[in-house]
ZAMARGU-4260 file (C-alpha; in steps of 0.2 Angstrom, whole numbers, plus 5000, padded with zeros to 4 digits):
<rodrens>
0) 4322/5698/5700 | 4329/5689/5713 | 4325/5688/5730 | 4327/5680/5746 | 4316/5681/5762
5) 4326/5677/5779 | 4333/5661/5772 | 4340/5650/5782 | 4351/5633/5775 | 4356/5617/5785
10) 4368/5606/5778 | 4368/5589/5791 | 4366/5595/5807 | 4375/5612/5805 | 4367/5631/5799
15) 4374/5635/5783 | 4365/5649/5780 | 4357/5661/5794 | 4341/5676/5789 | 4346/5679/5772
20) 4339/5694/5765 | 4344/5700/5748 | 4338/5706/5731 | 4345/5704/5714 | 4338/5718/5703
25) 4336/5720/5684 | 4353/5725/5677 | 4364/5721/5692 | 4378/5710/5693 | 4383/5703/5710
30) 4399/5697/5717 | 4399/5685/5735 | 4412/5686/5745 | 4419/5679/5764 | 4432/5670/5771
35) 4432/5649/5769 | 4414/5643/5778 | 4405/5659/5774 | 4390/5650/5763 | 4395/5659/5749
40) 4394/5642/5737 | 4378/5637/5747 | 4371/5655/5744 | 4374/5650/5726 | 4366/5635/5725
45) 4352/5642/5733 | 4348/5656/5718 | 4352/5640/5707 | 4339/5628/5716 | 4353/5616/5718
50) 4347/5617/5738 | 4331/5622/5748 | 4332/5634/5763 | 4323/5627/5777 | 4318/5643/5784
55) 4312/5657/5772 | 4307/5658/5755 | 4318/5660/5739 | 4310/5668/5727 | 4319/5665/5709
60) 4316/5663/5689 | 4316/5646/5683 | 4330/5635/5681 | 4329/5635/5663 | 4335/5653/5665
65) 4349/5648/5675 | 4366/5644/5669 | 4376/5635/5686 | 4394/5634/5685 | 4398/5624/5699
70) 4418/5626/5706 | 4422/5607/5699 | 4417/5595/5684 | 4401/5591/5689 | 4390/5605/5685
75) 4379/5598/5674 | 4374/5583/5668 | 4379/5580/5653 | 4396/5581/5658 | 4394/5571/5674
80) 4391/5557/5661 | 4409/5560/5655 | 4416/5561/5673 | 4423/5544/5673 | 4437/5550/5661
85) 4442/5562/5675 | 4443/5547/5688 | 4455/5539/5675 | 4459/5552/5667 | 4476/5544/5663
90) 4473/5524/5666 | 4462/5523/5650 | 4472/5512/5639 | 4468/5522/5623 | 4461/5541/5628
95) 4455/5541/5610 | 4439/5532/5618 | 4435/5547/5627 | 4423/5562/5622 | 4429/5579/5615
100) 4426/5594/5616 | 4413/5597/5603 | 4404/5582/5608 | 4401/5589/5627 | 4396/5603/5618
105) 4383/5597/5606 | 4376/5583/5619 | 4385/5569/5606 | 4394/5557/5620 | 4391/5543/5618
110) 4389/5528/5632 | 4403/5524/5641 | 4409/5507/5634 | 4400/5508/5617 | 4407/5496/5605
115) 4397/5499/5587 | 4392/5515/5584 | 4379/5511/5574 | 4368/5505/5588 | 4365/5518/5596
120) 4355/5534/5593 | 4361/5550/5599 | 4350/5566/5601 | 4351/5579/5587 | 4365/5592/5589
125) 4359/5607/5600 | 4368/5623/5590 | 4376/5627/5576 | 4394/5626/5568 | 4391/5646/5567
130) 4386/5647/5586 | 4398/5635/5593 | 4412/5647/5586 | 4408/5663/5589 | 4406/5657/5610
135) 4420/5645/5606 | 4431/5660/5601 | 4425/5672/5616 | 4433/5659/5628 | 4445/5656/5615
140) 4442/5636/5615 | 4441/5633/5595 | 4457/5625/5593 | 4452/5613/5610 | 4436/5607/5600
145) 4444/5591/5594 | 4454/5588/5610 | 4450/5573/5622 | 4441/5579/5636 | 4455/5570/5646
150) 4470/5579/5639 | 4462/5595/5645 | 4472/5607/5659 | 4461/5612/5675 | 4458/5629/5666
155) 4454/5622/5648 | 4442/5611/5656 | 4436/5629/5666 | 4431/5637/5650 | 4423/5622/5641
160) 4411/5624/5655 | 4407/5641/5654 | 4405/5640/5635 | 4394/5626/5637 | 4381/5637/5648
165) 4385/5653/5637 | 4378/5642/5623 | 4363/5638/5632 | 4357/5660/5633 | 4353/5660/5651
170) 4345/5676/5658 | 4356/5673/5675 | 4376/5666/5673 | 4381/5657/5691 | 4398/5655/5693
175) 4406/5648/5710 | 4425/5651/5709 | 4429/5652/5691 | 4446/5657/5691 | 4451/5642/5702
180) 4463/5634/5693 | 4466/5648/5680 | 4484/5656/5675 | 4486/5673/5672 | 4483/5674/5655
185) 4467/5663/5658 | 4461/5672/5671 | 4465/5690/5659 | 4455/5680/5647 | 4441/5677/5658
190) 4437/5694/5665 | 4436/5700/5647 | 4420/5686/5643 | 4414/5689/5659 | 4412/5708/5654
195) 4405/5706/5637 | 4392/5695/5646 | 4386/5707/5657 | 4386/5719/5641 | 4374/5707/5632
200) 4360/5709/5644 | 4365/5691/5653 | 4366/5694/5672 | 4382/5688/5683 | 4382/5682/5700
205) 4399/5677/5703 | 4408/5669/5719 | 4425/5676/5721 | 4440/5682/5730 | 4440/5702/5732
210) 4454/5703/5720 | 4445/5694/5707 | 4431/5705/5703 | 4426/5706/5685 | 4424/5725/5683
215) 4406/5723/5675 | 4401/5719/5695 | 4391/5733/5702 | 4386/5724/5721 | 4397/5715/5733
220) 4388/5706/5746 | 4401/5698/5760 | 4394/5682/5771 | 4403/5680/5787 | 4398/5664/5798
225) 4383/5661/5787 | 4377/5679/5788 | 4374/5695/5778 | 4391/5702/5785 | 4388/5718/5774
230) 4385/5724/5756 | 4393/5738/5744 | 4391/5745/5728 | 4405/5752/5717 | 4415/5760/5721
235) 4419/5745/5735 | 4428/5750/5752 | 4432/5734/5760 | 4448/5725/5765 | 4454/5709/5769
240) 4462/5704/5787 | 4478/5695/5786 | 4480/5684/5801 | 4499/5675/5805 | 4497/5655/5807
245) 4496/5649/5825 | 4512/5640/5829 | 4509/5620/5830 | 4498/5615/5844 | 4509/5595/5845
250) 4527/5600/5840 | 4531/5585/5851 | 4524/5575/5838 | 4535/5582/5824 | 4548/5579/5836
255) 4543/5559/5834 | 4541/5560/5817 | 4558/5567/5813 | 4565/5551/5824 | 4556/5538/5810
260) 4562/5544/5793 | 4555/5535/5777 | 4564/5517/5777 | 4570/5519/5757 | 4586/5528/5755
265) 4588/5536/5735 | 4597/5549/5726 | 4586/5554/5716 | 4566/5557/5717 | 4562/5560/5698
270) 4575/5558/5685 | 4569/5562/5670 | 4576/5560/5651 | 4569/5570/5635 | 4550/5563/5642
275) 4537/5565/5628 | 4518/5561/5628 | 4507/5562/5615 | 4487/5561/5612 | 4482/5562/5594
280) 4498/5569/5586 | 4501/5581/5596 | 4515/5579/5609 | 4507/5587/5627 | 4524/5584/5635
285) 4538/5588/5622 | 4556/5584/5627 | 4557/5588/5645 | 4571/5581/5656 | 4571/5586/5675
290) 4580/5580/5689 | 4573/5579/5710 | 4587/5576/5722 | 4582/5569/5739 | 4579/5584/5749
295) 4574/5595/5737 | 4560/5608/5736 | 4552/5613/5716 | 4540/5623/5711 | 4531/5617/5695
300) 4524/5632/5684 | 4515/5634/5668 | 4502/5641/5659 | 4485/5628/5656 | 4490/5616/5645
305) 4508/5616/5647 | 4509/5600/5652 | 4511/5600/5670 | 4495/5588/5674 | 4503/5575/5661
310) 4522/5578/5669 | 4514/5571/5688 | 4506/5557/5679 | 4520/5550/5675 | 4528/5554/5693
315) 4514/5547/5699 | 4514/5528/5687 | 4494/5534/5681 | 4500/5537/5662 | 4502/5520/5652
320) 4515/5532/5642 | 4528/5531/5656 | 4534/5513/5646 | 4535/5520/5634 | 4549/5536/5642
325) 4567/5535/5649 | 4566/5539/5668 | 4567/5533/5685 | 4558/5536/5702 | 4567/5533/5718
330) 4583/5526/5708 | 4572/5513/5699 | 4567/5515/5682 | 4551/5513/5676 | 4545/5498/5668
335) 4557/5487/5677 | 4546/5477/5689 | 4540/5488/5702 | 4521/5491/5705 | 4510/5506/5702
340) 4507/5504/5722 | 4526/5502/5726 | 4530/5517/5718 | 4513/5527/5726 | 4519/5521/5743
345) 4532/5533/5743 | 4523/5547/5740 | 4512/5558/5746 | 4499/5567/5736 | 4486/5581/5734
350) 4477/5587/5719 | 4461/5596/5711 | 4453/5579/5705 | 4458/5571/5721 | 4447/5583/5730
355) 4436/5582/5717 | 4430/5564/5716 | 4436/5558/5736 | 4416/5553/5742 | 4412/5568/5751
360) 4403/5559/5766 | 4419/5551/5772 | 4423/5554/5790 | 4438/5566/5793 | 4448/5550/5803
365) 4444/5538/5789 | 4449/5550/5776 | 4468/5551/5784 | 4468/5534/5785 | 4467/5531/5767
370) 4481/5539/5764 | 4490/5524/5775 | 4483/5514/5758 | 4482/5524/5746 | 4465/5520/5743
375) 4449/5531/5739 | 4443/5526/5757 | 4446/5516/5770 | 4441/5497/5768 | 4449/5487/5782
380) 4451/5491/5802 | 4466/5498/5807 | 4479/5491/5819 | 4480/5501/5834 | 4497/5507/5831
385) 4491/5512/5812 | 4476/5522/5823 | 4491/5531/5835 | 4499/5536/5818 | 4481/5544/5811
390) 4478/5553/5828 | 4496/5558/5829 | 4492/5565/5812 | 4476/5573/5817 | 4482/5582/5828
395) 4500/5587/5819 | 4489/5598/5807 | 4476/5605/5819 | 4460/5595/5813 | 4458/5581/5828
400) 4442/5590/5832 | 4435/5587/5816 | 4440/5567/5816 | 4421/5561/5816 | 4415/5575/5806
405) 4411/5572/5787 | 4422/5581/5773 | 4405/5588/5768 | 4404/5593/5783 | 4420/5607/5783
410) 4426/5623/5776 | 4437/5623/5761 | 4451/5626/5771 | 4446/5613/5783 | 4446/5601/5768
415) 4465/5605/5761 | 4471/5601/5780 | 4463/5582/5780 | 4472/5579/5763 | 4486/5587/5767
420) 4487/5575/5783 | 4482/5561/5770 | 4495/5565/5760 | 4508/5566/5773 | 4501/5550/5786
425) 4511/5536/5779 | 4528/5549/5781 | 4531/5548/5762 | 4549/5550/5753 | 4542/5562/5740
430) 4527/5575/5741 | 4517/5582/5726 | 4504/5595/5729 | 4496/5600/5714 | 4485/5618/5717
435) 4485/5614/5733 | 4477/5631/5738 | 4465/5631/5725 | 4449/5639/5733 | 4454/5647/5748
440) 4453/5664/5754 | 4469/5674/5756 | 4468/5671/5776 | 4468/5653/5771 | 4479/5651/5758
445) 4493/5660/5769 | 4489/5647/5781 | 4490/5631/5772 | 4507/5639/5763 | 4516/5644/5779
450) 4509/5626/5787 | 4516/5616/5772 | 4532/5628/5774 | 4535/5620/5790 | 4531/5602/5790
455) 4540/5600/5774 | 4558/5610/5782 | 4557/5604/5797 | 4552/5583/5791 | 4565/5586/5775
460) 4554/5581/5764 | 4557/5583/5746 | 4544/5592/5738 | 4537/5596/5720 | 4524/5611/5721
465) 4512/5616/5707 | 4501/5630/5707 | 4499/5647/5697 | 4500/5659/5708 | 4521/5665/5716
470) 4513/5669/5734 | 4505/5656/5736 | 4524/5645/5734 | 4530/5641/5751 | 4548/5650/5759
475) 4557/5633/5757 | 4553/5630/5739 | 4572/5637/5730 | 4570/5626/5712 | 4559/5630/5698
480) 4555/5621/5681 | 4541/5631/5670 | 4534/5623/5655 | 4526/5631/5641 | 4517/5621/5628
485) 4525/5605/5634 | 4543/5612/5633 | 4556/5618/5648 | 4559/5636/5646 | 4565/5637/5663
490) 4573/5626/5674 | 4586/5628/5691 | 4587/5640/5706 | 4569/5652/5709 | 4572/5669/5709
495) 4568/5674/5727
</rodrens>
């Protein structure tokens, strides 16, 4: 059993957590809900002994009962050893260095930079062929056990995870989020394992949205501000406010923006001709041409592994295969003398392992300012007219009162606005925003999609949207191209 006694949680000077009580009885399977900045992950990794309250007591079974699935890549440490693959997940000059999937599985990686095999010795392997393909299949994974771990989609990379802690027979499965960054069918998939689990005697405790509730959950607990909010057992009676976005609080400021467009002219953003990428002999991105017009707005869709990850590398010059490809960014194509950092200059960008990997102790101001650099942080002091554009900035999305707060320090929501504002400081010609809701409540989400909606009409900015989800696809957005197993199977006007 688990069980909490008036738990209280700080993270830096703010109260996470406020006089938890709760119990997790035998047999039960618990789901945590609340808006963005509710403490549902901290709740999480307090069961996990990931943090201490400091107020209370937490009464829970040994971590070697506990299988943590955290909501990114580094839940464990025997993937964090890997995570530099995700940092360059496409600069490596030969992703056949990098480990696969079994070996993440068996604990067979070996040291990053390893040259003879021979010397070194790695531990012996943890299960057997039998067991890795009976939990392989369940995620339905086998045909990924070969793969590169840096040729896997968001959601292949999801439920690698999830099988490595199902392989590990845990008494308690933690899992914050799990069907971030999952399409439909993965997320189909996924409700499926997660209710042959509970049926196997394994207990679940599972953050999640209210519409994602595995059916083998039998409590919901809801935190509001760091509080027991309320709790229900099926069948559940709750419902989720929808709020309308606040109108800009600094229109004036888009008003100066508009007046100072990007300097380049072009025709096109992305012109792209029969583009193929391939990793062991398999082609990812499989004869795909795709043109972006100045202006224009795109949704990009697919399922995991169709190749939409690879597809913005090239767009954003971080796959070495782009030489090897016929297309142009901006009207220049690649390979004909322009830098990686010309080309990133003029775009704006936010993504899952940006989030991910940006050092989380950053200062809200400083982590705008980056984006002036397209750097991982800010390394130089800025010019005061380089400050008025960050300010401006600040206050264009509504986060000015969070500057000299630390991105640890904010909501999930809170966090998408600063790299949105990163993304969109130094006024760039093209925007990318990969899952850009990925996390966020409903409340949230309708926010961040109604803000972008606006910024990017009124500034004309031309726009490339990925995400797997239709309602989370801003008003503006009228072109779609969906891939499926590195192929275009649809490309042109969106059906609205």
């Amino acid at each position: 059993m688990i069980e909490l006694n008036k738990v209280s949680v700080q993270k830096g000077d703010r109260t996470v957590l406020q006089h938890i009580d709760w119990q997790v009885k035998e047999n039960e399977h618990w789901a945590i809900i609340g808006g963005n900045g509710a403490g549902k992950s901290t709740l999480l990794e307090v069961i996990a002994g990931k943090i201490f309250p400091f107020k209370g007591v937490a009464s829970v079974p040994h971590y070697s009962k506990m299988a943590f699935v955290a909501k990114d890549y580094s839940f464990n440490r025997i993937v964090q050893s890997a995570t530099q693959y995700y940092q360059q997940r496409f600069n490596s000059m030969d992703a056949e260095i990098a480990p696969t999937v079994i070996e993440i599985l068996q604990n067979q990686i070996k040291p990053i930079g390893t040259v003879d095999e021979k010397s070194i010795k790695l531990p012996p392997i943890e299960f057997s062929e039998e067991e890795i393909s009976r939990v392989a299949s369940l995620l339905k994974i086998n045909h990924l056990l070969d793969r590169s771990i840096v040729t896997l989609s968001n959601g292949e990379t999801r439920r690698t995870l999830i099988t490595l802690s199902l392989l590990r027979k845990p008494q308690f499965l933690l899992l914050d989020n799990p069907f971030i960054g999952l399409d439909v069918e993965s997320r189909k998939t996924l409700h499926e394992v997660l209710n042959q689990v509970a049926q196997s005697g394994i207990q679940i405790i599972i953050v999640s949205s209210f519409k994602e509730i595995p059916d083998c959950i039998t409590n919901v607990i809801e935190l509001k501000d760091g509080k027991i909010e309320n709790t229900f057992t099926r069948p559940f009676a709750f419902k989720e406010e929808n709020t309308a976005r606040e109108k800009l609080l600094y229109p004036e400021i888009l008003d100066k923006i508009k007046q100072n467009p990007p300097k380049h002219d072009f025709k096109f953003a992305i012109d792209m001709r029969n583009i193929v990428v391939t990793y062991k002999n398999k082609n990812v991105v499989d004869g795909v041409s795709w043109q972006v017009k100045k202006g224009e707005k795109w949704a990009l869709m697919g399922p995991n592994g169709s190749g939409k990850s690879t597809l913005l590398s090239l767009i954003t010059a971080d796959n070495p295969q782009g030489y090897q490809n016929d297309y142009a960014l901006f009207d220049r194509k690649r390979g004909t003398g322009e830098s990686i950092w010309d080309i990133k200059q003029r775009m704006g960008y936010v993504s899952p392992e940006l989030h991910l990997y940006f050092n989380r102790n950053t200062e809200v101001w400083k982590a705008v300012a980056s984006g002036l650099f397209d750097s991982a942080g800010l390394f130089k002091k800025l010019t005061p007219e380089e400050q008025a554009i960050v300010d401006d900035y600040l206050k264009l999305l509504n986060i000015h009162h969070l500057a000299n707060r630390k991105i640890t320090q904010l909501s999930s929501g809170e966090q998408r606005q600063v790299f949105l504002a990163r993304a969109l400081v130094k006024n760039p010609s093209l925007l990318l925003l990969d899952e850009p809701c990925q996390g966020l409540d409903y409340n949230h989400m309708v926010y961040f999609r109604d803000l972008v909606d606006e910024l990017v009409t009124e500034l004309n900015k031309t726009l490339v949207y990925v995400t797997h989800y239709t309602d989370e696809i801003p008003a503006c957005v009228d072109k779609i191209i969906r891939l499926e197993n590195g192929k275009t199977v649809e490309l042109g006007k969106r059906s609205l």
